[in-house]
Phi, psi and omega in degrees: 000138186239160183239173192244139177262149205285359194246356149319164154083184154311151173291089159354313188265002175051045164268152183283138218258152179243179198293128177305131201263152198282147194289190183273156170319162184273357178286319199268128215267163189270340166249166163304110149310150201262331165276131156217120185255138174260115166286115153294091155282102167235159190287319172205198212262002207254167150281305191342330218268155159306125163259131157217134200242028168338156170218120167238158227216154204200168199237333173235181182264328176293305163305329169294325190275233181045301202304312188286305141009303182271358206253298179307299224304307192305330180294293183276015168301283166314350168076020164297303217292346185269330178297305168316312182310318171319288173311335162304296185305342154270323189296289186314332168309314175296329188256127193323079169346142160254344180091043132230212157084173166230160188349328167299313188272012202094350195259228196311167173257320162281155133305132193260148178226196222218090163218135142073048183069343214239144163289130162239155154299119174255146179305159156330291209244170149260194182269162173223345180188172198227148186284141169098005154292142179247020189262134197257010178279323170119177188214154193232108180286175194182129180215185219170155144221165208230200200263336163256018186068176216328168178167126178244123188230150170274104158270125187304159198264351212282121199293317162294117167323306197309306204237036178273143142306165179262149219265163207246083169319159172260087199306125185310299191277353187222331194052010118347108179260128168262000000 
């Protein structure tokens, strides 16, 4: 038994079939290239900063350079790289901070760290000294946790055993070093 194939005829839907388009320039190449270089355009030194991460392609290393050549020139001829800035620059504008992440991206200003089950808040700085020390070497904070749990001390910086200060327990319950 033969069927009529259902892709004869007229368009069911009386749409008009449309033309077919003549292939692309000859810049788009029909095999696999044997080069491809990926570009980091980035705006400043930060992440915060605009990225555009073109990628181009090539049959030589002379067409990838030619290529990657024409591919900058084109970009600021044409004003991508000032559009992204713009846009970048409405996007950040619009957006609502959630309050993590750091200061640079908007959120916390501190780092949060993991003690004693609990999310804790870390100071800016550490303490390097307490009013009323007397060690004239400098101090070094340390923290730690022990079989009885957490703990921070101020240790003297002094290289000689001999001439270390004694080290500045941290009180748990006041967070006073003593």
């Amino acid at each position: 038994m033969n069927f009529p194939s259902p892709f004869d005829g007229p368009n069911p839907w009386g749409e008009k079939e449309q033309p077919k388009e003549a292939p692309m320039s000859e810049s788009i190449a029909t095999a696999p290239n044997k080069f491809m270089l990926g570009l980091t355009l980035k705006a400043g030194s930060g992440f915060e900063c605009e990225w555009l991460t073109p990628k181009v392609y090539g049959a030589t290393a002379e067409e990838l350079a030619d290529n990657t050549i024409a591919l900058i020139k084109a970009l600021a001829d044409k004003g991508v790289v000032e559009l992204a800035s713009h846009a970048a620059v409405a996007v950040r504008g619009a957006h609502k901070p959630s309050g993590g992440g750091n200061a640079a991206r908007g959120g916390a200003a501190a780092p949060k760290t993991f003690q004693n089950g609990k999310v804790q808040p870390q100071s800016q700085q550490p303490p390097t000294a307490t009013a009323g020390d007397s060690c004239q070497h400098g101090r070094t904070l340390r923290e730690g946790n022990g079989k009885n749990g957490a703990w921070a001390a101020l240790f003297c910086n002094s290289r000689d055993k001999s001439e270390q200060c004694s080290p500045l327990w941290k009180d748990q319950k006041t967070g006073e070093f003593g």
